[in-house]
SESEFI-782532 format. One record per residue (C-alpha): x, y, z; residue in three letters; residue number from 0. Coordinates in Angstrom, 2 decimals. Last residue first. Layout:
BEGIN
<node xx="X" yy="Y" zz="Z" rest="Ala" nr="NUM"/>
...
This chain:
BEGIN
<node xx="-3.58" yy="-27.44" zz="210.11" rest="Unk" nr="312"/>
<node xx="-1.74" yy="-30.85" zz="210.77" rest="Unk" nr="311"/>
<node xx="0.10" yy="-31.92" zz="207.55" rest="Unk" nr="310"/>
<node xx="1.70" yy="-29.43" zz="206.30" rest="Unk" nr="309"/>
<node xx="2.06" yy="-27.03" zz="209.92" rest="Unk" nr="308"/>
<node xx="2.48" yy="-30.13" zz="211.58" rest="Unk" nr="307"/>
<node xx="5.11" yy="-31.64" zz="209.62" rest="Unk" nr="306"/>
<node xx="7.17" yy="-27.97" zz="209.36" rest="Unk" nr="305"/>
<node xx="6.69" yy="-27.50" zz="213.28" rest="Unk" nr="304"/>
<node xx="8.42" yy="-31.20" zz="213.46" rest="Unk" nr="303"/>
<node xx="11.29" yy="-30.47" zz="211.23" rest="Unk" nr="302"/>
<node xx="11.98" yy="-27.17" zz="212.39" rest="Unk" nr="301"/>
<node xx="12.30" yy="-28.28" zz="215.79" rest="Unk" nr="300"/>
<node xx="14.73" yy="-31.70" zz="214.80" rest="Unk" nr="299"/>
<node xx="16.55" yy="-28.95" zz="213.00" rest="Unk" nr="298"/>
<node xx="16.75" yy="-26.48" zz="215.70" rest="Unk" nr="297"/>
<node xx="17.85" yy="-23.20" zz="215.69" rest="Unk" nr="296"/>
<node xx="13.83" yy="-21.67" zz="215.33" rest="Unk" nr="295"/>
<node xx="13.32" yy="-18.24" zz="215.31" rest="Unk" nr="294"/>
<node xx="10.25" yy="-16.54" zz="216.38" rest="Unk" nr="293"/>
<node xx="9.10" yy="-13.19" zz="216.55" rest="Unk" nr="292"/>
<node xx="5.25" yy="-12.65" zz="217.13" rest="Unk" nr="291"/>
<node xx="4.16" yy="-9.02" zz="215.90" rest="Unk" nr="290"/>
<node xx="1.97" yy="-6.16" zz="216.79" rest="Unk" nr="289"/>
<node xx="-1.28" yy="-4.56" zz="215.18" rest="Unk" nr="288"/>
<node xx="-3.82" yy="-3.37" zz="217.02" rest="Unk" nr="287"/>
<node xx="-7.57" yy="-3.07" zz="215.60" rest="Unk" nr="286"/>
<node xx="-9.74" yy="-0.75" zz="217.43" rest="Unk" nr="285"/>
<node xx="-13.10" yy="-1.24" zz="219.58" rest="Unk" nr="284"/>
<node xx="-16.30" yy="-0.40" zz="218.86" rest="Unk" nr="283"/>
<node xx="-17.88" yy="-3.45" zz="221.14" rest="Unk" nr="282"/>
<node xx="-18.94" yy="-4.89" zz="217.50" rest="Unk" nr="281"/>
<node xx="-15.42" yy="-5.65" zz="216.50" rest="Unk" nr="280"/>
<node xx="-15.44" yy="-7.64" zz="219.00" rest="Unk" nr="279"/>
<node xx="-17.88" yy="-10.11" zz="217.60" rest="Unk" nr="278"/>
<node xx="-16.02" yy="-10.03" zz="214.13" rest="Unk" nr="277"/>
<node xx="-12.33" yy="-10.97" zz="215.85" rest="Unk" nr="276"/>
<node xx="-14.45" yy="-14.14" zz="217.32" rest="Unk" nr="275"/>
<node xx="-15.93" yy="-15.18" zz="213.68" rest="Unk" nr="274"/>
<node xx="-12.81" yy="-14.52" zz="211.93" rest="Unk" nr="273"/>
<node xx="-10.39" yy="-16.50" zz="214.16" rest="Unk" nr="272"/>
<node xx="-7.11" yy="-14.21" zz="214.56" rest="Unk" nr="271"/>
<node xx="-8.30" yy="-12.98" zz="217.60" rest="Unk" nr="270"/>
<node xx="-6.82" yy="-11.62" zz="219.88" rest="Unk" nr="269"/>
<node xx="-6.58" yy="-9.98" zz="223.63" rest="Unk" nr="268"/>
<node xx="-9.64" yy="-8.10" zz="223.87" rest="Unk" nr="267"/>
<node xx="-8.17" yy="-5.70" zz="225.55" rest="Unk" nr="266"/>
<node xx="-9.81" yy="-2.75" zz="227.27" rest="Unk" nr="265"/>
<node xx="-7.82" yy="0.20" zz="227.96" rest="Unk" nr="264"/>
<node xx="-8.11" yy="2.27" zz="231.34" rest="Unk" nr="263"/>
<node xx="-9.50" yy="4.68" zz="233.21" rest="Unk" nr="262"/>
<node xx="-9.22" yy="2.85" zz="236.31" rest="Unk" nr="261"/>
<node xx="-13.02" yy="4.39" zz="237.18" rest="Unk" nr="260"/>
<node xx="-15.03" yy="1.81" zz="234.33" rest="Unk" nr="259"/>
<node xx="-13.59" yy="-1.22" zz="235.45" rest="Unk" nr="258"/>
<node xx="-16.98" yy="-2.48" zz="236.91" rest="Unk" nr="257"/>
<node xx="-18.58" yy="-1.18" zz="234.49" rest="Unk" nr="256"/>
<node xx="-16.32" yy="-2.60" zz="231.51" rest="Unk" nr="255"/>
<node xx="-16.15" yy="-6.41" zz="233.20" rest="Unk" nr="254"/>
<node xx="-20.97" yy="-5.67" zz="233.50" rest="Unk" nr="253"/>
<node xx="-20.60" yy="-5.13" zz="229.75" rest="Unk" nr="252"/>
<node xx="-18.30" yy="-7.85" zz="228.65" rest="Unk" nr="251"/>
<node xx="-20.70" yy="-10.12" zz="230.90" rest="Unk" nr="250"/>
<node xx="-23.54" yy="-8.74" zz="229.37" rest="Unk" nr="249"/>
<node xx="-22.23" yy="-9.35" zz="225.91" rest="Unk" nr="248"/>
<node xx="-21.86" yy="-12.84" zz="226.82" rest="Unk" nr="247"/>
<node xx="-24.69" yy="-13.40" zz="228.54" rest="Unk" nr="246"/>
<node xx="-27.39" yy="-12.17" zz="225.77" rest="Unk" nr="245"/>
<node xx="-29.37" yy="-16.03" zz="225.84" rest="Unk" nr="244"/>
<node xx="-28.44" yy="-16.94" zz="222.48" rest="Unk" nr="243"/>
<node xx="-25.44" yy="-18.81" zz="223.78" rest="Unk" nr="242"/>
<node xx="-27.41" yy="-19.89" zz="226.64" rest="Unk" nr="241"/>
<node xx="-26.82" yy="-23.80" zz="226.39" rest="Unk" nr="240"/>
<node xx="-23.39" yy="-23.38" zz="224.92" rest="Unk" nr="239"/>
<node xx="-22.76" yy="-22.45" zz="228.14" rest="Unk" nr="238"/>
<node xx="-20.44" yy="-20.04" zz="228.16" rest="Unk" nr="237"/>
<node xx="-16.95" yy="-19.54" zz="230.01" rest="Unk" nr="236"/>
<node xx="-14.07" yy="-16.70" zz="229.61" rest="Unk" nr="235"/>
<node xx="-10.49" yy="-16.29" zz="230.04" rest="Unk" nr="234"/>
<node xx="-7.94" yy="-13.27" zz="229.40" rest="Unk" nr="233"/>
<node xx="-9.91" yy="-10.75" zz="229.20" rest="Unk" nr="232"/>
<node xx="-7.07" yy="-8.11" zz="229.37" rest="Unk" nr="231"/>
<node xx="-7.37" yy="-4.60" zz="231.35" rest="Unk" nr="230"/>
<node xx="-5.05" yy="-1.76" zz="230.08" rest="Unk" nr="229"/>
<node xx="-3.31" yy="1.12" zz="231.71" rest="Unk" nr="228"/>
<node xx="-2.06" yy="0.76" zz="235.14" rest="Unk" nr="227"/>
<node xx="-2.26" yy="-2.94" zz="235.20" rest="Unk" nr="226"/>
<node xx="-4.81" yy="-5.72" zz="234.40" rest="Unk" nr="225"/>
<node xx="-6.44" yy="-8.89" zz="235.10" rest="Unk" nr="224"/>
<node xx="-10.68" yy="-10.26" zz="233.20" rest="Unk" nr="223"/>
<node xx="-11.81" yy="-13.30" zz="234.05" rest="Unk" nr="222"/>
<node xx="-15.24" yy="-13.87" zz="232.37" rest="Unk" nr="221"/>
<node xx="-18.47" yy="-15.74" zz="233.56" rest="Unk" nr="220"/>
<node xx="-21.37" yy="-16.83" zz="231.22" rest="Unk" nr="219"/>
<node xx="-24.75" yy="-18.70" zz="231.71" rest="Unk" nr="218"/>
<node xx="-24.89" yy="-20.20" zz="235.18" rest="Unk" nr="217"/>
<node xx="-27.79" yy="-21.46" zz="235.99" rest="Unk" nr="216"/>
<node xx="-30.03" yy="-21.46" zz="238.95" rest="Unk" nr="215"/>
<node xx="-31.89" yy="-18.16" zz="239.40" rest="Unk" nr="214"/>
<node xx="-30.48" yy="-16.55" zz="235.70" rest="Unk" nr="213"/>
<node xx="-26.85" yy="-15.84" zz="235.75" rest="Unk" nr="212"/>
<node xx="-24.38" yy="-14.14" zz="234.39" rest="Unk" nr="211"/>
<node xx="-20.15" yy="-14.29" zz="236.13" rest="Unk" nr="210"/>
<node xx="-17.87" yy="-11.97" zz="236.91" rest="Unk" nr="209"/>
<node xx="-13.63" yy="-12.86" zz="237.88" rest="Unk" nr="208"/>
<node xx="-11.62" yy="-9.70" zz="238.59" rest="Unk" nr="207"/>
<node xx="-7.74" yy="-9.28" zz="238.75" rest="Unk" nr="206"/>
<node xx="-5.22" yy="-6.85" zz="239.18" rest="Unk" nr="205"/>
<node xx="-5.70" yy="-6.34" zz="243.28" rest="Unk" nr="204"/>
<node xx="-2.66" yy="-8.21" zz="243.71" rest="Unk" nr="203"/>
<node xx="-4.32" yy="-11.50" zz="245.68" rest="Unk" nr="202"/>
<node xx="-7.18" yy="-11.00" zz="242.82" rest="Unk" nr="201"/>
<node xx="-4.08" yy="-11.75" zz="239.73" rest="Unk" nr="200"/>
<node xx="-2.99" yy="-13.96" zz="242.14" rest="Unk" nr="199"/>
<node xx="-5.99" yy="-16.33" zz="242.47" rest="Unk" nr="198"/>
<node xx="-6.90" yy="-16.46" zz="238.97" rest="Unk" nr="197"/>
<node xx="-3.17" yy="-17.18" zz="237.76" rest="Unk" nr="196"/>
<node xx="-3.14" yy="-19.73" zz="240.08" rest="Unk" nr="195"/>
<node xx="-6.08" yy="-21.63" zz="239.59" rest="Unk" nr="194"/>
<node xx="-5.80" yy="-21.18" zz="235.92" rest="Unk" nr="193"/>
<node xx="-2.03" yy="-22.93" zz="236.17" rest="Unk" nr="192"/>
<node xx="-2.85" yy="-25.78" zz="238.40" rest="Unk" nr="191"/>
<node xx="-5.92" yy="-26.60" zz="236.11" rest="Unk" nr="190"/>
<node xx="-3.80" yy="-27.26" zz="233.32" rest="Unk" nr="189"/>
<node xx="-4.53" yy="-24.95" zz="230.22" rest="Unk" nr="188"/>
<node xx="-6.25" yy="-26.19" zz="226.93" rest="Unk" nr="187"/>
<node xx="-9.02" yy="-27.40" zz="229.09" rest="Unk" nr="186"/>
<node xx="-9.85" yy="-31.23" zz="227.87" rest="Unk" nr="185"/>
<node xx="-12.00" yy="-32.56" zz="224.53" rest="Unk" nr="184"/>
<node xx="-15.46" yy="-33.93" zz="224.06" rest="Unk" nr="183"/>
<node xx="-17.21" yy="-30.68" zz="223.16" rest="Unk" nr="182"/>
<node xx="-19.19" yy="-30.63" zz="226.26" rest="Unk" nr="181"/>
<node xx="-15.78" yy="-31.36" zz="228.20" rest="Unk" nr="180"/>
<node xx="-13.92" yy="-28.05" zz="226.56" rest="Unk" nr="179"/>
<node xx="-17.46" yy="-26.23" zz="228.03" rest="Unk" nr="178"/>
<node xx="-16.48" yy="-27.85" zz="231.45" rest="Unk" nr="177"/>
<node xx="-12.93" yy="-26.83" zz="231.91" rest="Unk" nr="176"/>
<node xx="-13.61" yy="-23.34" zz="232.48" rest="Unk" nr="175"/>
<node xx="-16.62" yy="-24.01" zz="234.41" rest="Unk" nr="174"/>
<node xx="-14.09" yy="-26.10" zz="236.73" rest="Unk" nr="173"/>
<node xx="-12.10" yy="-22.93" zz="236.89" rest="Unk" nr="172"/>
<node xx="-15.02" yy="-20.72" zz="237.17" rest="Unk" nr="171"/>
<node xx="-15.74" yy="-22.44" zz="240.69" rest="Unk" nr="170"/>
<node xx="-12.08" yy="-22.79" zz="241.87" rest="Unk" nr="169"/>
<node xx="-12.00" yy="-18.91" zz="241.50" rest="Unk" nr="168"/>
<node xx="-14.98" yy="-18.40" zz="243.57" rest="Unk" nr="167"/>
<node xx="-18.59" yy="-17.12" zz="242.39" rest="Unk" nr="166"/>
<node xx="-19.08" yy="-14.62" zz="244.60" rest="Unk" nr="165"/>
<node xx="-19.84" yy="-10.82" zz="241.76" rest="Unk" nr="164"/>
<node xx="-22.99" yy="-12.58" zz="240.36" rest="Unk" nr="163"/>
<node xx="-24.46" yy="-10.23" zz="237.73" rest="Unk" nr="162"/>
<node xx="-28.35" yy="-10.81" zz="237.05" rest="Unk" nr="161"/>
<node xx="-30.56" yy="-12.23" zz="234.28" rest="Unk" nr="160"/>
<node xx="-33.87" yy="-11.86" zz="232.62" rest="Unk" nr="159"/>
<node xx="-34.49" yy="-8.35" zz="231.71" rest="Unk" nr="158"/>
<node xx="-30.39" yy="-7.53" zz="231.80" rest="Unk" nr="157"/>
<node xx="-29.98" yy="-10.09" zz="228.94" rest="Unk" nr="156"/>
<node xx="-32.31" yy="-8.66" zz="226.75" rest="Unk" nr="155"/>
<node xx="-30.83" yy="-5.15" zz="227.10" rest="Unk" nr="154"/>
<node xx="-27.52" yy="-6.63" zz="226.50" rest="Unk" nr="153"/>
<node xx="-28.04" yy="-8.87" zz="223.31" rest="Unk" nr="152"/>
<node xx="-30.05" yy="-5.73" zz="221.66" rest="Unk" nr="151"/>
<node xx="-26.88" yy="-3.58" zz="222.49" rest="Unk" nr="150"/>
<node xx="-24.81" yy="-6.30" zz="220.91" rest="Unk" nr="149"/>
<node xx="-27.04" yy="-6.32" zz="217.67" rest="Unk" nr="148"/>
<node xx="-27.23" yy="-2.33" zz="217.57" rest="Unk" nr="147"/>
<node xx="-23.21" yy="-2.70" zz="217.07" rest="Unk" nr="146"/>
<node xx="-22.01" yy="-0.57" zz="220.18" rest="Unk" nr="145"/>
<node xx="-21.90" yy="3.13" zz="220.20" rest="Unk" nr="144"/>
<node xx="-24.59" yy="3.61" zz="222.33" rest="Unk" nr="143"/>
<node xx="-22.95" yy="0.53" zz="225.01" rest="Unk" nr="142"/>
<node xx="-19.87" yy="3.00" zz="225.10" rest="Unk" nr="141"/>
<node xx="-21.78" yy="6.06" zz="226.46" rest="Unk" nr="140"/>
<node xx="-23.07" yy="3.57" zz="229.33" rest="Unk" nr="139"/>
<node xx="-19.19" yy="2.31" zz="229.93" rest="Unk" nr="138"/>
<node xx="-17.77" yy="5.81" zz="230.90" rest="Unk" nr="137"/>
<node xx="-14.21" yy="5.22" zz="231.81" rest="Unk" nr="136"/>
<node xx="-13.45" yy="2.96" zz="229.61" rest="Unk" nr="135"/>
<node xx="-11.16" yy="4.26" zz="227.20" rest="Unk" nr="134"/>
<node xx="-9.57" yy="3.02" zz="223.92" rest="Unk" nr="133"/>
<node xx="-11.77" yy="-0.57" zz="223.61" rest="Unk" nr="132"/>
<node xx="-9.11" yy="-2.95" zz="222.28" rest="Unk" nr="131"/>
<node xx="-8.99" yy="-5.07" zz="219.35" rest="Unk" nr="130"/>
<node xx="-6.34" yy="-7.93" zz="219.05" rest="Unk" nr="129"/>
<node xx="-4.26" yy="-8.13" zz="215.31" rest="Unk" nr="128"/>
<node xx="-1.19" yy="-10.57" zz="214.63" rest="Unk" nr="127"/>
<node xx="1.23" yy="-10.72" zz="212.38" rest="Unk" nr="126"/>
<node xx="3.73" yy="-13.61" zz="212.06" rest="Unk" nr="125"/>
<node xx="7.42" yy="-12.83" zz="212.20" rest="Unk" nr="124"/>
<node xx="10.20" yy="-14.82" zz="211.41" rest="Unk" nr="123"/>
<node xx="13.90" yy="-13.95" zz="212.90" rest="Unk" nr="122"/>
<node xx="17.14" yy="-13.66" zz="210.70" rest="Unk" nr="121"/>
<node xx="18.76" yy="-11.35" zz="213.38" rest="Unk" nr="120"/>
<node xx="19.41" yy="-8.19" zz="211.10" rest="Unk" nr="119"/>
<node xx="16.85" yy="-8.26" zz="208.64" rest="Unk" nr="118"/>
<node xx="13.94" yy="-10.22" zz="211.32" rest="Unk" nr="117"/>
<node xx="14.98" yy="-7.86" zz="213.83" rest="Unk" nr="116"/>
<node xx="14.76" yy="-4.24" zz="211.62" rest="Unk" nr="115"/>
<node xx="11.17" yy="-6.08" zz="210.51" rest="Unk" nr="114"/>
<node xx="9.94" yy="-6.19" zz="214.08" rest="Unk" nr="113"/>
<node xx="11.10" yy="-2.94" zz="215.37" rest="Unk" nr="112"/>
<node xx="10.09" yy="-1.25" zz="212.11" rest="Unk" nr="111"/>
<node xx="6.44" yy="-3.11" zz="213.06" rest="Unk" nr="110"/>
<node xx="6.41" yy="-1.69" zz="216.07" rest="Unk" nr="109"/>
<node xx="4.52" yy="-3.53" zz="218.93" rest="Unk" nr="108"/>
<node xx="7.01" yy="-5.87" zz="219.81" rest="Unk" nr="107"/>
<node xx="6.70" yy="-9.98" zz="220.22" rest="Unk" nr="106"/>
<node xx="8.89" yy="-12.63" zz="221.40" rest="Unk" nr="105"/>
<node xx="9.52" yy="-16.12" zz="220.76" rest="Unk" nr="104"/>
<node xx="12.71" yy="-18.35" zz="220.79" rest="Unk" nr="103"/>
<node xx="13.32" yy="-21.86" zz="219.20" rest="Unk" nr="102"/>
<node xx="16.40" yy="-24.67" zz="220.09" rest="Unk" nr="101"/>
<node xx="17.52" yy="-22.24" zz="222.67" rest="Unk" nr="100"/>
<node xx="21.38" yy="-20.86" zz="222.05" rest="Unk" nr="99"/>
<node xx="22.05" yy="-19.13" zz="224.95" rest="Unk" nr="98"/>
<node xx="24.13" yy="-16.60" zz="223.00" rest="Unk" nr="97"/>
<node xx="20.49" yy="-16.03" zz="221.31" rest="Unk" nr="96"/>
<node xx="19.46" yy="-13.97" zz="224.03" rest="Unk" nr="95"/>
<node xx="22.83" yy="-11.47" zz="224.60" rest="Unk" nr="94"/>
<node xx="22.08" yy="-10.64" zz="220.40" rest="Unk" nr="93"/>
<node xx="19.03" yy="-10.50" zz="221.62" rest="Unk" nr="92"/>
<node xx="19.32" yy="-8.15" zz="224.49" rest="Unk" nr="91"/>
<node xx="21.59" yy="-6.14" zz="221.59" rest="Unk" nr="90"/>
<node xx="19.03" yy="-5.80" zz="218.96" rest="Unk" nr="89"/>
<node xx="16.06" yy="-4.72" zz="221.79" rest="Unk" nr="88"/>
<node xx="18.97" yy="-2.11" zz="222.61" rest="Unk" nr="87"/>
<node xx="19.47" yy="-0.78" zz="219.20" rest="Unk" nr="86"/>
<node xx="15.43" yy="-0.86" zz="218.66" rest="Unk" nr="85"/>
<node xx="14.33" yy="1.00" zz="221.67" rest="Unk" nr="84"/>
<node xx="16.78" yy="4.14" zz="220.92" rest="Unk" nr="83"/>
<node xx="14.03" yy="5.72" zz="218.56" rest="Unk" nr="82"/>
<node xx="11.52" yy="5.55" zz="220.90" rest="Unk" nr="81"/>
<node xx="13.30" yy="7.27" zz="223.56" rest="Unk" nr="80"/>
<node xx="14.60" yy="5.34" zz="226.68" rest="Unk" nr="79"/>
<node xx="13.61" yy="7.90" zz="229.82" rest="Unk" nr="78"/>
<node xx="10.71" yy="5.87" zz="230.50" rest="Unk" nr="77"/>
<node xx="12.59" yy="2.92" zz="231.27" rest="Unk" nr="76"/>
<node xx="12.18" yy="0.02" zz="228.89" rest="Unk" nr="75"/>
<node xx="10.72" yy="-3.93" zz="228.11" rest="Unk" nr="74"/>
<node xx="11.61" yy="-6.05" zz="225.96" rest="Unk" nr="73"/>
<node xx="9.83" yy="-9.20" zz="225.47" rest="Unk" nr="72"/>
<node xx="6.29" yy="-10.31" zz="225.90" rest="Unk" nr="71"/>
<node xx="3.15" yy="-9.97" zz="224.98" rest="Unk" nr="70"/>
<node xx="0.46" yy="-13.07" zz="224.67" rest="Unk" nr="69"/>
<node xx="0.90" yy="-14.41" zz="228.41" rest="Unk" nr="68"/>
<node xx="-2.03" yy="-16.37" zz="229.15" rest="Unk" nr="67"/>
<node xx="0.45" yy="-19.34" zz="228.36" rest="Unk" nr="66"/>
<node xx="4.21" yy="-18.36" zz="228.92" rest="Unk" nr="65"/>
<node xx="5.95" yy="-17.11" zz="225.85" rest="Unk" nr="64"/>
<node xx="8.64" yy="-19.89" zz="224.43" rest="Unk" nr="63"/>
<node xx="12.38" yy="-20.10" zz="224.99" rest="Unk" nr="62"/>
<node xx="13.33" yy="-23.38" zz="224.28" rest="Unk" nr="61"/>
<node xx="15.77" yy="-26.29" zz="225.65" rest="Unk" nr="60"/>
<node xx="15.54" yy="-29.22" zz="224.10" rest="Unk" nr="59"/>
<node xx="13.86" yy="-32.46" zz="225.50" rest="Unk" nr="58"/>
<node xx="10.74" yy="-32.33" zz="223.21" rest="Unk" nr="57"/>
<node xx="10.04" yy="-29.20" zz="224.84" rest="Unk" nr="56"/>
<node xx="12.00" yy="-28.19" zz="227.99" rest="Unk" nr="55"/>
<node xx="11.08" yy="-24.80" zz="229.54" rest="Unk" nr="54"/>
<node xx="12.41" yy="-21.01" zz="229.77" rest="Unk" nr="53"/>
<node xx="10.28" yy="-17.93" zz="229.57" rest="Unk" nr="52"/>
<node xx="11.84" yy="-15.07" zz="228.71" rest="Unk" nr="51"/>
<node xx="12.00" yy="-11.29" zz="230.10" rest="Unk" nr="50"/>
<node xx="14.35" yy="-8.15" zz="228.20" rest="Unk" nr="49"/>
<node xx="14.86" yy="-5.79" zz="230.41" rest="Unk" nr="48"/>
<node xx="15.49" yy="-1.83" zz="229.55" rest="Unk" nr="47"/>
<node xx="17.32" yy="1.26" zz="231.17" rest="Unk" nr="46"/>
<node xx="18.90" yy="-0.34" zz="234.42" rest="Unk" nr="45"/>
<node xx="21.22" yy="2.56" zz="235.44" rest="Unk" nr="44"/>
<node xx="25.14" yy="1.52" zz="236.19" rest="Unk" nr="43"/>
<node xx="25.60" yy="4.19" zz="233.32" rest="Unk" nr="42"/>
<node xx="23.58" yy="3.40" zz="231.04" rest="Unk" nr="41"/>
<node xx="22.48" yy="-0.84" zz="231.79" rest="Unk" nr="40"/>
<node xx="20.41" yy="-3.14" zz="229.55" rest="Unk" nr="39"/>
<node xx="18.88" yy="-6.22" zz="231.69" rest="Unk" nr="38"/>
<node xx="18.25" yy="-10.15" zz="230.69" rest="Unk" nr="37"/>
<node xx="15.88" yy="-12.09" zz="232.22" rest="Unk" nr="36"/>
<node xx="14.60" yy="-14.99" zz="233.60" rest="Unk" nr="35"/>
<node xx="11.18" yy="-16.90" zz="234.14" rest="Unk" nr="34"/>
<node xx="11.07" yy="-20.91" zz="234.54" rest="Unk" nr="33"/>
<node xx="8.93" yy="-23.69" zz="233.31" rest="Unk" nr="32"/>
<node xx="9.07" yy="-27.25" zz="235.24" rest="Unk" nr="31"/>
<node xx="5.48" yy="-26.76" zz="236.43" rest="Unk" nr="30"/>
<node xx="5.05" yy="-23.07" zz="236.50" rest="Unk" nr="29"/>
<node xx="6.11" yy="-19.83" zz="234.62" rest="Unk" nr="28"/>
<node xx="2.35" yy="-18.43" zz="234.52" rest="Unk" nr="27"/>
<node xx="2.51" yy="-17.25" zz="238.32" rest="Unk" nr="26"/>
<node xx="6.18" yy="-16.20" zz="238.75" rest="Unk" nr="25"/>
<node xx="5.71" yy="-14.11" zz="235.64" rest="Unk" nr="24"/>
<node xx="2.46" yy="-12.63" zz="237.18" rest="Unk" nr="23"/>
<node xx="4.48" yy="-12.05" zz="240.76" rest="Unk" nr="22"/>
<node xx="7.58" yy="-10.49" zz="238.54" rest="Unk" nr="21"/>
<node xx="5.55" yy="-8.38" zz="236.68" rest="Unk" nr="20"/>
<node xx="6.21" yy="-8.16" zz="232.89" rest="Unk" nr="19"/>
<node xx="2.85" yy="-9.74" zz="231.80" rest="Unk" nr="18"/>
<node xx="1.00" yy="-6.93" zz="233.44" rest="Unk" nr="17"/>
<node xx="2.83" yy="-3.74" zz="231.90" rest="Unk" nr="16"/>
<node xx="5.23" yy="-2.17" zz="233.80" rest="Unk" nr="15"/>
<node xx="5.45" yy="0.92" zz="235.91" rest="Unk" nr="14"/>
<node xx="8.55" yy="1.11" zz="237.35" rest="Unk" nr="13"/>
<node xx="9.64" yy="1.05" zz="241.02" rest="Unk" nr="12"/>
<node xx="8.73" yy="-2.79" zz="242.21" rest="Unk" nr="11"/>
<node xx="10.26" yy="-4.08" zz="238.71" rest="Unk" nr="10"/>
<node xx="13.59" yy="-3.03" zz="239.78" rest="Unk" nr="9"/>
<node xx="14.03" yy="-4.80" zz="242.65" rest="Unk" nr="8"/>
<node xx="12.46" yy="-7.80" zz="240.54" rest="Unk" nr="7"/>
<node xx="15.08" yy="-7.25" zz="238.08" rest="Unk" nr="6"/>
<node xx="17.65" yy="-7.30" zz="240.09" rest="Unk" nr="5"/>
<node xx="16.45" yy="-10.24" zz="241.61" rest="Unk" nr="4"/>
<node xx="16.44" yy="-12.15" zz="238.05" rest="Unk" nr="3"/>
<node xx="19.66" yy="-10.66" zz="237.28" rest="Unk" nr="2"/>
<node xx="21.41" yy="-12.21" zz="239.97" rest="Unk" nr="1"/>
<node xx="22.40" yy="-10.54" zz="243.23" rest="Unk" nr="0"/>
């Protein structure tokens, strides 16, 4: 058996995180773009994984995280102690970079992790922040301890429009691509990819798609997947019609309600644009911390991110 299969043997007995699944993996590593993985052993025992996306980008080779996929990395048993996880997340990469990509990301949730990787294998880390609601398991105590604006947005919402549990996952994809449309531009992600993420996240029972509503329009919808501990909102729509119309705090309202007896997390999942990070902030969440690792081999690479990052903000 290879690695991969290994893997996904092992995968059906532990409890990962969402983006480490094999089905969600399968789902996001699509058109041309392939999953794999390398696995720490103790004694013939699988103790820790670390998962990578592979794809061609300007004809090289590179190890990039999948879209909708904003964590991933290594991954470990329960019985790996925290203060283990960094020698073996050292030594998958020392295994990683053997491959030599032209550019390889990753991200870790400790920042000694991160900076102990950057010393030792020369990678670069960005920063990054998403806000997550601790516990949802009682969503009308949360909406008192929301910003008074967002509890305003809410209650006027819920006077003139209702929650629509049917609309179909080829529906909110279109809606999905129709507010990039309205601003003259196409859906960041490929149709194939939403459609398929969508409908496998609900095949598995992780997934949930919501939508506002008055009697004819559609105001807001959200697509919200998740594991055993933390839901993501992943992908929303609004009309920039109804933007003033309460929807989407409703709809954030109506994903935590629904959500509310997993007795789980809620993340955000970002951002690092002022204006969105501000809005969340208002649902009382929490800032996280974790970290993007990324080193770059090749020159032609290096070039080209150093052009746009100059030239092309």
């Amino acid at each position: 058996m290879s690695e991969k299969e290994i893997y996904i043997e092992w995968a059906e007995k532990m409890d990962l995180p969402l983006f480490f699944q094999p089905w969600w993996l399968d789902a996001v590593c699509c058109q041309g773009k392939t999953w794999n993985v390398i696995l720490y052993r103790q004694n013939d025992t699988i103790k820790a994984a670390l998962v990578f996306q592979k794809m061609k980008k300007y004809g090289l080779t590179c190890f990039l995280l999948p879209e909708l996929t904003p964590y991933l990395g290594c991954c470990f048993a329960k019985t790996i102690k925290t203060s283990e996880q960094q020698q073996i997340s050292l030594h998958l990469l020392y295994q990683l970079t053997k491959q030599k990509p032209a550019i390889l990301q990753l991200t870790c949730w400790s920042k000694e992790m991160a900076f102990q990787i950057q010393k030792e294998a020369k990678f670069n880390i960005q920063e990054r922040i998403t806000y997550k609601i601790k516990d949802i398991s009682n969503p009308n105590d949360l909406l008192f301890q929301f910003h008074h604006s967002k509890q305003r947005h809410i209650r006027k919402a819920q006077k003139s429009l209702q929650v629509d549990f049917s609309l179909s996952v080829e529906e909110f994809c279109k809606l999905h691509a129709y507010q990039y449309q309205l601003r003259g531009g196409t859906d960041k992600y490929a149709p194939p990819l939403l459609q398929k993420v969508c409908e496998e996240s609900i095949k598995h029972n992780q997934g949930k798609i919501i939508a506002i509503k008055d009697k004819t329009n559609i105001h807001a919808a959200i697509f919200v997947a998740w594991d055993k501990h933390t839901a993501y909102n992943l992908l929303y729509f609004i009309h920039p019609q109804y933007r003033s119309s309460g929807a989407s705090s409703l709809m954030v309202f109506e994903m935590l309600k629904y959500l509310h007896d997993k007795k789980i997390s809620f993340d955000f999942e970002g951002s690092m644009q002022k204006n969105i990070a501000s809005s969340y902030e208002k649902f009382a969440t929490t800032p996280y911390h974790y970290y993007l690792l990324e080193k770059i081999n090749s020159p032609i690479l290096k070039m080209i991110y150093y052009i746009r990052k100059k030239y092309y903000r």
